[in-house]
N, C-alpha and C positions, 0 to 999 in steps of 0.2 A: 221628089214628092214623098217618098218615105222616110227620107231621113226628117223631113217635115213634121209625118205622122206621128215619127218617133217618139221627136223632140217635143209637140204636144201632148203626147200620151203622158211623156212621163212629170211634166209641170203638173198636169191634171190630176194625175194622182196623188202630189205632193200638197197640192191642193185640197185634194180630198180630204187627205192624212191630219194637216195641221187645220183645217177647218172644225173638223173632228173635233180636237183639243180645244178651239176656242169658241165654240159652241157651249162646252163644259165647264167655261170658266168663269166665276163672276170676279170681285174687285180683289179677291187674294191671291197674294204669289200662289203658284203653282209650280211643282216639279220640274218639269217639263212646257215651254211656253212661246208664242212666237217674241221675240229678241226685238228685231228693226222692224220695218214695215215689209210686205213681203208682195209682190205685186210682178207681173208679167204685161210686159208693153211693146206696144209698137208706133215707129212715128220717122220720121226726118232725119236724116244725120245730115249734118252742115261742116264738120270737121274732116271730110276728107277721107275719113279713113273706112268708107264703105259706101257701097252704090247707092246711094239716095235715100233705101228705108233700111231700118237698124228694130230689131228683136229683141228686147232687154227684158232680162228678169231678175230678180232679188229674193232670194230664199235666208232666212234669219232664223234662229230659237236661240236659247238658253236653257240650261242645263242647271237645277243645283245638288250643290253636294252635299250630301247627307243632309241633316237637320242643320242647317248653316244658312249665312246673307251670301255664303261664296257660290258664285256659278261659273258654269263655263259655257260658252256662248261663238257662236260661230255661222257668219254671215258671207256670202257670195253673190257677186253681181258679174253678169255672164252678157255678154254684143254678138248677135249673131246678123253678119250680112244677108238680107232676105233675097236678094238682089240674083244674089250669085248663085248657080246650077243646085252647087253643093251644099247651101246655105252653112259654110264656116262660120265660126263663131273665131272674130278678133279679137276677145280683150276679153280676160276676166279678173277679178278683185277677191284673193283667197283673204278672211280677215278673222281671225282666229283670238280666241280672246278671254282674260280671266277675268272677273268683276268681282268686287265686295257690294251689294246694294243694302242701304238702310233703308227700311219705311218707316215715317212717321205718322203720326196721328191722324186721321182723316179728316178734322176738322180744322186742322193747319194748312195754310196756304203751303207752306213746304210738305211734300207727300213723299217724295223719296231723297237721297243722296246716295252717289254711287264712284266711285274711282277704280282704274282698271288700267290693263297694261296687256297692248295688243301686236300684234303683226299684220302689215296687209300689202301683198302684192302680187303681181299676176302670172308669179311661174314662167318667165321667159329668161331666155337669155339677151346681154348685152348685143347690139346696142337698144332692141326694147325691153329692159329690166325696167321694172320701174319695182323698188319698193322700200319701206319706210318701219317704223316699230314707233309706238305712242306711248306714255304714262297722259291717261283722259280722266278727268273729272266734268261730272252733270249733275244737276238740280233740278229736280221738278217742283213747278209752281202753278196752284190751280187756283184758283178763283169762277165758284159754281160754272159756268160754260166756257171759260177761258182758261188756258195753258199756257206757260213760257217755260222755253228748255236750255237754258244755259250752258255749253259745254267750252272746255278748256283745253289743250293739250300742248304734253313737251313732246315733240318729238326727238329721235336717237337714232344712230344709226341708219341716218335716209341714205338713198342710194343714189340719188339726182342732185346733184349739187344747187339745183334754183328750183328746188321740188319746195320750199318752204313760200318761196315768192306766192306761190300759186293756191298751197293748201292754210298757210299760217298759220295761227295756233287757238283757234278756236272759231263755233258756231252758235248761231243763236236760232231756234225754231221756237215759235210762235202760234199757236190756233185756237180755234173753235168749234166747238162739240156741241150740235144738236140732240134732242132728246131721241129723234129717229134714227141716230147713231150715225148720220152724216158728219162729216168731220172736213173741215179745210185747213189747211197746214200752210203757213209759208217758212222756210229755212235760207239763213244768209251766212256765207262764209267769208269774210274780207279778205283773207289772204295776208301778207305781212306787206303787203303793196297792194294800196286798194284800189287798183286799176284790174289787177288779177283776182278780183272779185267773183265769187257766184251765188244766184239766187235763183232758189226751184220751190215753187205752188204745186201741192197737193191737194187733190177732192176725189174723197171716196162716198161712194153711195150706196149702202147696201139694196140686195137686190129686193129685199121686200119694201126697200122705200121708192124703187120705182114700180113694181109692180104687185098691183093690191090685189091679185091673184095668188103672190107667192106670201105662203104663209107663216113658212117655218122663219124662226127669227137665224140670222147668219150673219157672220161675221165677213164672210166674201160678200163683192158687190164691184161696181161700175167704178172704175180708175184715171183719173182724168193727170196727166202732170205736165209743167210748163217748167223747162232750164233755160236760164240762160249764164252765159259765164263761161268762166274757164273749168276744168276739172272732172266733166260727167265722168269719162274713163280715166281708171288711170294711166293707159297707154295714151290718150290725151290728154293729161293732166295740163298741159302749157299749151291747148289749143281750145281756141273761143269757139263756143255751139251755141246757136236758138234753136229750140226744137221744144214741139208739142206732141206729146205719145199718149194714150189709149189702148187698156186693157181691162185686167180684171185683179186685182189684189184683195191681203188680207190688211187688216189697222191691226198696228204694234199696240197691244193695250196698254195703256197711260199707267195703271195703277198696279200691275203684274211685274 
């Protein structure tokens, strides 16, 4: 139970921390920023690889360098078996990473372009190594409540010989943004064999739009997410999971 208490304490603070920041921020890059989406879950695991419920969190920013579009940005997703005494944690996604991002004009459907060259894998040894290295390209395209996120990538140097079948070489995410700052997201990866396909629905709801008690405007709120596919972890990247998890995240802001 305390290693429990721990391990909430210190999401929560991190929470606190990068909440902080984007409470502060409106539609311009900022310094310092959340990165991916950042969100703390719990739900099903189906893949075997943990007693029935699975802990997942995702912590992201970016970083930029001096007066510059260069950032550096760095993102982890962390599986803790809830299950078990000691509640371990199986599988984590170290993903470390250098980006150039353009903005464009706000009045153009294209809002950003960005390409980057990363690392991501989870610190093990063989036989669970799993890890890879990318040159990625994305697009952001906005049309007043609707978004499409194109991304592309080579990868180099994978360390799984059929780690390509599963991950392939590009994503496409898709949504829509409410003016109450609700947001639903869907993301599809085909894989380079699309049987080894995966697609995950995101809805976030911030917390004043459920409750019209709470006043302050915030960027945390209610986290709903649906996987299915291959890939959630990368220690299971080549095993099939449905699972629906429930927590609390921050939204990667679109235009940062």
């Amino acid at each position: 139970m305390r290693n429990w208490a721990l391990y909430f304490l210190i999401i929560r603070i991190f929470f606190d921390i990068t909440n902080s920041f984007a409470e502060n921020v409106g539609n311009e890059p900022q310094d310092l920023s959340i990165y991916e989406d950042t969100y703390a879950l719990i739900g099903p695991d189906t893949t075997g690889l943990a007693d029935d419920l699975v802990f997942k969190f995702q912590i992201s920013s970016k970083l930029k360098i001096l007066d510059s579009n260069l950032y550096l940005a760095y993102t982890q997703r962390s599986f803790m078996d809830v299950m078990e005494g000691s509640f371990p944690f199986f599988d984590h996604s170290f993903r470390p990473e250098v980006l150039y991002r353009k903005y464009a004009h706000h009045e153009e459907p294209l809002r950003w372009w960005q390409i980057s060259i990363l690392h991501e894998s989870n610190g093990r040894e063989e036989p669970f190594s799993r890890s890879w290295n990318q040159i990625s390209g994305r697009l952001l395209f906005q049309w007043s409540s609707w978004y499409v996120l194109p991304q592309l990538w080579i990868p180099f140097l994978v360390d799984n010989d059929n780690f390509t079948d599963f991950m392939g070489f590009g994503s496409l995410t898709f949504g829509h943004l409410w003016k109450n700052d609700v947001r639903l997201s869907a993301w599809v990866r085909p894989g380079s064999k699309f049987e080894k396909a995966a697609v995950r629905a995101d809805l976030s709801v911030p917390w004043g739009s459920l409750f019209s008690s709470y006043k302050k405007r915030t960027s945390t709120g209610l986290w709903l997410q649906a996987f299915h596919g291959y890939g959630d972890s990368l220690l299971g990247y080549d095993m099939r999971s449905t699972s629906i998890a429930v927590g609390f995240g921050i939204q990667s802001p679109l235009l940062q």
